[in-house]
C-alpha positions as CSV (number, residue, x, y, z in Angstrom):
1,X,176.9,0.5,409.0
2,X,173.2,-0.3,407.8
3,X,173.3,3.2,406.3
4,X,176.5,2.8,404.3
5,X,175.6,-0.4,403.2
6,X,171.9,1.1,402.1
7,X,173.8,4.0,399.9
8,X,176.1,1.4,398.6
9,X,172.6,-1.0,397.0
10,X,172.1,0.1,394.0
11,X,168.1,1.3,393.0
12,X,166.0,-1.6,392.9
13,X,164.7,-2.4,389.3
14,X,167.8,0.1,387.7
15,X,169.6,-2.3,385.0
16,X,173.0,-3.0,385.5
17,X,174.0,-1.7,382.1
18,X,173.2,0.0,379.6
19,X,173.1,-1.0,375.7
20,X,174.6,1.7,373.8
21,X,173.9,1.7,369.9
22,X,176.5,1.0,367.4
23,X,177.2,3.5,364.4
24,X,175.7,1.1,362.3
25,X,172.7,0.8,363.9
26,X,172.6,5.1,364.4
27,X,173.0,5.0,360.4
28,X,170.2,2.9,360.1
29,X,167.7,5.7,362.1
30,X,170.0,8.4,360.5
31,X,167.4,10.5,357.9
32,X,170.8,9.4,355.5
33,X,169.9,5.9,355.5
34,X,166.8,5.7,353.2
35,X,168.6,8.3,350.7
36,X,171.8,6.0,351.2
37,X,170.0,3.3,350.5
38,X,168.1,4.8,347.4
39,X,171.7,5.5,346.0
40,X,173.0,1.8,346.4
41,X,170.1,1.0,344.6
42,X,170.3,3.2,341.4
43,X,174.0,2.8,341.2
44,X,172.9,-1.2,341.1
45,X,170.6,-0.3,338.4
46,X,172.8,2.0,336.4
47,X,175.3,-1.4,336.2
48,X,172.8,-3.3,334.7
49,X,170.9,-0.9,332.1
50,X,173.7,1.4,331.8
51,X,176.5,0.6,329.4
52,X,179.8,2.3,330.5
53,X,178.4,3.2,333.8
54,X,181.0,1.0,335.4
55,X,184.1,2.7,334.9
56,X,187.0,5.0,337.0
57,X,186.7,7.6,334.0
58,X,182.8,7.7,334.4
59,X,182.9,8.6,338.3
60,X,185.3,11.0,337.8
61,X,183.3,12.7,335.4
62,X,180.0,12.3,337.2
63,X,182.4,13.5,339.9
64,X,183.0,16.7,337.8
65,X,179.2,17.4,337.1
66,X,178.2,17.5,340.9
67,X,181.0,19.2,341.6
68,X,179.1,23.2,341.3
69,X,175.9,22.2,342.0
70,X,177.7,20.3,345.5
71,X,179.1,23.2,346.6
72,X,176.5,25.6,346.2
73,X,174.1,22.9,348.1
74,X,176.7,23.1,350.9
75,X,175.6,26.8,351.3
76,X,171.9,26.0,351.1
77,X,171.6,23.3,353.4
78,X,173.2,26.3,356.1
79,X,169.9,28.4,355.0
80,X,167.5,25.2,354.8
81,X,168.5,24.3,358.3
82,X,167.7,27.7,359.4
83,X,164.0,27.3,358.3
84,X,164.5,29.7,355.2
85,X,164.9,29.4,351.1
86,X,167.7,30.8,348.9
87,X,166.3,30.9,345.4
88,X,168.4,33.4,344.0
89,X,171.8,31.2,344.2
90,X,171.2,30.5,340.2
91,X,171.7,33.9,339.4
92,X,174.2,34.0,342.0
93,X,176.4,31.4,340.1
94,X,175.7,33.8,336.9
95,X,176.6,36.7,339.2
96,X,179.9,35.5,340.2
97,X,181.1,34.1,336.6
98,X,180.2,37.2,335.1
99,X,182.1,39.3,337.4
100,X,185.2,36.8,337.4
101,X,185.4,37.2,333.8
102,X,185.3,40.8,333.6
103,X,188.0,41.3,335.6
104,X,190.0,38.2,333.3
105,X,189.4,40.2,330.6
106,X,190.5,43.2,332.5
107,X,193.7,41.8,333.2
108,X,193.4,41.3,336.5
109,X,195.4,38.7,338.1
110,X,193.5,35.1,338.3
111,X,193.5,35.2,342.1
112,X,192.2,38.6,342.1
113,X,189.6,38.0,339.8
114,X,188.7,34.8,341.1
115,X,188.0,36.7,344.8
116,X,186.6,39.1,343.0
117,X,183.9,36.6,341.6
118,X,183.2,35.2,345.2
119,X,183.1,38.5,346.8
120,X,180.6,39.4,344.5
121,X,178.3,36.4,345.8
122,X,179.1,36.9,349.4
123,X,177.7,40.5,348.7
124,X,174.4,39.4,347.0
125,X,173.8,36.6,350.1
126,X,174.5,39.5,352.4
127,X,171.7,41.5,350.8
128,X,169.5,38.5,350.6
129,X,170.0,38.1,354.6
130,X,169.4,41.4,355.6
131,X,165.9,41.7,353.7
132,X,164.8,38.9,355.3
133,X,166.0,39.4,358.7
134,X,166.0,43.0,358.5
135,X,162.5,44.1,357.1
136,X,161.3,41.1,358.2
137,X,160.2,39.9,354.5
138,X,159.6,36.3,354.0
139,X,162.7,34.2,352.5
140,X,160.9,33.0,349.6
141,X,159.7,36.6,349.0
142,X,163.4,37.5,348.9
143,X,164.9,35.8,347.3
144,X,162.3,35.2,344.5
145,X,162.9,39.3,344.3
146,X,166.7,39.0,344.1
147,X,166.9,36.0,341.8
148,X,165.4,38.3,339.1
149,X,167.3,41.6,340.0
150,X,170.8,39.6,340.2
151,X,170.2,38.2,336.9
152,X,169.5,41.5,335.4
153,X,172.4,43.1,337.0
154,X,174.5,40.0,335.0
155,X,172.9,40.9,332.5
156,X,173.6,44.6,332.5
157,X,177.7,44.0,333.4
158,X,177.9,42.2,330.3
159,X,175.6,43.9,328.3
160,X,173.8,40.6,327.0
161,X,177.0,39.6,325.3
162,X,179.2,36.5,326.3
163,X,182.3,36.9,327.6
164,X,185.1,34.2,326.2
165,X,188.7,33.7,327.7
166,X,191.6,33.4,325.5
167,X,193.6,30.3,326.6
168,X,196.6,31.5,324.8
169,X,196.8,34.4,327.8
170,X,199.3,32.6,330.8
171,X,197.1,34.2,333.1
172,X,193.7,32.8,331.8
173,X,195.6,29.0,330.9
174,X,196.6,29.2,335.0
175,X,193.4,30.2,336.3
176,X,191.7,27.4,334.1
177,X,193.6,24.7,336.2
178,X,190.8,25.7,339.0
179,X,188.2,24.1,337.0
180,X,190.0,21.9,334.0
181,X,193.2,20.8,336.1
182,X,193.7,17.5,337.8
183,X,195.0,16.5,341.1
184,X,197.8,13.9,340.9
185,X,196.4,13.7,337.0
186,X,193.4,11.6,337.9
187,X,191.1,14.0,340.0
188,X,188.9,16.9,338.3
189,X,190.0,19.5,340.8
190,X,186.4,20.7,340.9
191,X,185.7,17.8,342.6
192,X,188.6,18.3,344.9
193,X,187.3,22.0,345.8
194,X,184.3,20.4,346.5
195,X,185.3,17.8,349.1
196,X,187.1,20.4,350.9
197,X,184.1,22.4,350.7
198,X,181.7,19.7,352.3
199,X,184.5,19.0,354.7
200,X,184.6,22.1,356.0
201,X,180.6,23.0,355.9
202,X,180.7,19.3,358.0
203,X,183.0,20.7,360.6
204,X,181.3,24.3,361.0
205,X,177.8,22.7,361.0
206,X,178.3,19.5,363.5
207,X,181.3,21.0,365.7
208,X,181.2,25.0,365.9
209,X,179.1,27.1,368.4
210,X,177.2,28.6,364.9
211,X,176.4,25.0,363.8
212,X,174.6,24.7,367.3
213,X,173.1,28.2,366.7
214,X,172.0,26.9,363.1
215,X,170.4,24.3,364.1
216,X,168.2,25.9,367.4
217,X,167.1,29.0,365.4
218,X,165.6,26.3,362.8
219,X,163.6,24.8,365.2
220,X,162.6,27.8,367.2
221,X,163.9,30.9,366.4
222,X,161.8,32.5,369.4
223,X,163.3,29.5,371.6
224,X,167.3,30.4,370.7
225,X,166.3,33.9,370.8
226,X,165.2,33.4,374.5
227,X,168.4,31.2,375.6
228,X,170.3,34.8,374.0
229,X,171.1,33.4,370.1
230,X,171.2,36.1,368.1
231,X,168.7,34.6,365.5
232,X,169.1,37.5,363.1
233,X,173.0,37.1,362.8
234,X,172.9,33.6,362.5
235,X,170.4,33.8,359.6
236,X,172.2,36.4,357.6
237,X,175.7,34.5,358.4
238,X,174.0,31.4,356.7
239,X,172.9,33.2,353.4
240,X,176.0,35.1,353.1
241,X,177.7,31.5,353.1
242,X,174.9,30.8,350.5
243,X,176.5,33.7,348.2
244,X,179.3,33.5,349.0
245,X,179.7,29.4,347.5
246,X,177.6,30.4,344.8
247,X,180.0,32.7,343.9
248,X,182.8,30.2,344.2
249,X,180.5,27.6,341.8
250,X,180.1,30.3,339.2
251,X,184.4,30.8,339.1
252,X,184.6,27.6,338.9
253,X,182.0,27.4,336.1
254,X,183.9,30.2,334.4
255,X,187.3,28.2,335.0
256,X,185.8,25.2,333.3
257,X,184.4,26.7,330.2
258,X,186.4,29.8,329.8
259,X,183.2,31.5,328.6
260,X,179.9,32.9,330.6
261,X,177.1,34.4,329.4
262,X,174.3,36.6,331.4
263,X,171.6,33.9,331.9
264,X,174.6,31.2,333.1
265,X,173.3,29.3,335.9
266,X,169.8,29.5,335.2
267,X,167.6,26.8,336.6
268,X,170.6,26.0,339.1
269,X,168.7,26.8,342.6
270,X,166.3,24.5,341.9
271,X,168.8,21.3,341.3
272,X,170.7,22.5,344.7
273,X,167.6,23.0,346.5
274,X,166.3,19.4,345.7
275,X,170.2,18.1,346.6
276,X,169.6,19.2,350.1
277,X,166.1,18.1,350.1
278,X,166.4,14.8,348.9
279,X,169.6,14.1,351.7
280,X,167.6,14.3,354.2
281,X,166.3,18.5,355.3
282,X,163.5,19.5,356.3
283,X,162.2,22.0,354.4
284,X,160.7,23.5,358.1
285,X,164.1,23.9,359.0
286,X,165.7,22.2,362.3
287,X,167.4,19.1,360.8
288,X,169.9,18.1,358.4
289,X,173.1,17.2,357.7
290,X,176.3,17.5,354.9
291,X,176.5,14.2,355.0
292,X,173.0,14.3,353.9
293,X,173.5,16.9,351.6
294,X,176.4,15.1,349.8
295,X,174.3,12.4,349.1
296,X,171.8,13.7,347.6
297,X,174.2,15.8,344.9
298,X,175.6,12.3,344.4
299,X,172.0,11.2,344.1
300,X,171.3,13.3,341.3
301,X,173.8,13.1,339.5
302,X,174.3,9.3,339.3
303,X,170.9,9.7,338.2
304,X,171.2,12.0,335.5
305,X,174.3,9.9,334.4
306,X,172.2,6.9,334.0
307,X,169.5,8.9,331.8
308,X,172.3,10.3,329.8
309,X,174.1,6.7,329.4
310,X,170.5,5.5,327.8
311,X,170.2,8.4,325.8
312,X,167.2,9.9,327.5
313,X,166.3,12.9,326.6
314,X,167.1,16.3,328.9
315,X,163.3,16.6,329.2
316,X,162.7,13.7,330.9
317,X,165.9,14.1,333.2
318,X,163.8,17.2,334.7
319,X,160.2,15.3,335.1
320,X,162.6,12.5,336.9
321,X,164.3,15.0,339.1
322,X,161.4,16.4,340.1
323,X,159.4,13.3,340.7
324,X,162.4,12.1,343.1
325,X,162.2,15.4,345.1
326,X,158.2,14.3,345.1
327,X,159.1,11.1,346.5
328,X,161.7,12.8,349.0
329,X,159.2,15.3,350.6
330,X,156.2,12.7,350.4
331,X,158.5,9.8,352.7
332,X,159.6,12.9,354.9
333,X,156.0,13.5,356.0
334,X,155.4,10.2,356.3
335,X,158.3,9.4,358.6
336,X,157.3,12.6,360.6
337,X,154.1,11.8,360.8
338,X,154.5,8.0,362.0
339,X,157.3,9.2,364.4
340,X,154.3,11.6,366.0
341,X,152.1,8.8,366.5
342,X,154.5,6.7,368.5
């Protein structure tokens, strides 16, 4: 009976409960919150020094402008996470409108041609992955390679000449309603693809076996590769969802302006990369989130909004965006580096 009743004590000094932390209390340790934060502030700022910055119709179109650059930072955040670079998802984007329009002009059906144009990503990110993970090349090698040789091959498919879509054709005026229609008439579909897009990348990243597999090979790829992840598979599955979005930003790009030329999307994999950067990733791979990600588009492009509203000039939207992906990187190491001394 002494026995029973000794099992039955509970350990001495054990609490009798446990505190478990509220959401709101996890967002507030979440890497999110600072870029949350940051946000709340410059949309505070744009409603004081930006006139018209309050306003449905200006959201939706800031919702519009983030829209591409969103869903190709979806892509690069898999690759980020993975502890590797995509630089070449500008001349993806180029890539992918180029060959979509071709195939309009070809008379190709819109859906055909609008696969066509993602397929065409999906391919180059395939490429991409299996340099890296096959020859063993470095990423940023890579892709700094490709990003050249993608843009010349644009450039060769349309022979330096831009290619314009006649809106008078059924098929072209249907395929425009990708990038110029609007749900309900009040959202830019763009920015509906792009919701779906981040919903999706949030699901596969945060509740799928390869989101788990993502997010060990970042860490330590020789760690997953010793609990039997195939490292190399997950790797070039996460640049061939690079592409592959790219691709899908670039139809979209094409749907929007009915007219690509071979140096679209130039510039474009630097504004993703800082997206992802700036919502929260580590550029040594191992952590992030879409959530993150998401934020960080919106980020941007409340902030280029703002400069626009006041009439700043284009050049000084680029020294600002690169001072905030500064300031991201800078309070990354800093947090890291406090976190390590605790």
């Amino acid at each position: 009976m002494a026995q029973m009743t000794a099992q039955a004590a509970p350990p001495v000094g054990k609490p009798a409960t446990t505190r478990t932390a509220s959401p709101f209390q996890r967002f507030l340790h979440a890497r999110e919150a600072s870029t949350f934060l940051a946000l709340v502030v410059l949309f505070a700022l744009g409603t004081l020094i930006a006139p018209g910055f309050l306003g449905t119709d200006n959201f939706l179109t800031v919702g519009q402008q983030i829209a591409q650059i969103g869903i190709m930072a979806i892509g690069v955040t898999f690759v980020i996470i993975n502890a590797e670079i995509d630089l070449s998802v500008g001349s993806i984007y180029g890539l992918g409108a180029v060959v979509g329009g071709l195939l309009m002009t070809s008379d190709v059906a819109w859906p055909l041609a609008a696969v066509g144009g993602i397929a065409a990503g999906a391919v180059a990110g395939l490429v991409n992955g299996l340099l890296t993970v096959g020859f063993g090349i470095p990423s940023f090698i890579v892709t700094l390679g490709t990003l050249s040789v993608y843009r010349g091959v644009t450039l060769l498919l349309s022979g330096g000449s831009p290619i314009s879509l006649s809106a008078n054709d059924p098929n072209v005026a249907e395929f425009n309603l990708l990038g110029q229609g609007k749900l309900f008439g009040l959202l830019p579909m763009q920015l509906v693809i792009f919701a779906l897009v981040a919903v999706l990348g949030t699901i596969v990243l945060s509740r799928s076996r390869y989101g788990f597999n993502t997010y060990a090979v970042g860490g330590s790829a020789e760690a997953a590769r010793l609990c039997g992840i195939r490292t190399g598979r997950v790797k070039v599955a996460a640049f061939v969802l690079s592409g592959t979005l790219a691709g899908l930003a670039g139809v979209l790009g094409l749907s929007f302006l009915s007219y690509v030329q071979g140096v679209t999307g130039t510039g474009m994999e630097l504004t993703a990369i800082s997206a992802v950067i700036i919502g929260g990733a580590a550029l040594f791979g191992g952590s992030g989130t879409m959530l993150g990600t998401v934020i960080g588009v919106a980020f941007i492009g409340v902030l280029q909004n703002i400069l626009n509203l006041r009439g700043i000039s284009s050049f000084w939207q680029t020294v600002a965006t690169g001072s905030v992906i500064i300031l991201a990187v800078a309070a990354d190491t800093w947090l890291r580096r406090r976190s390590g001394r605790r």
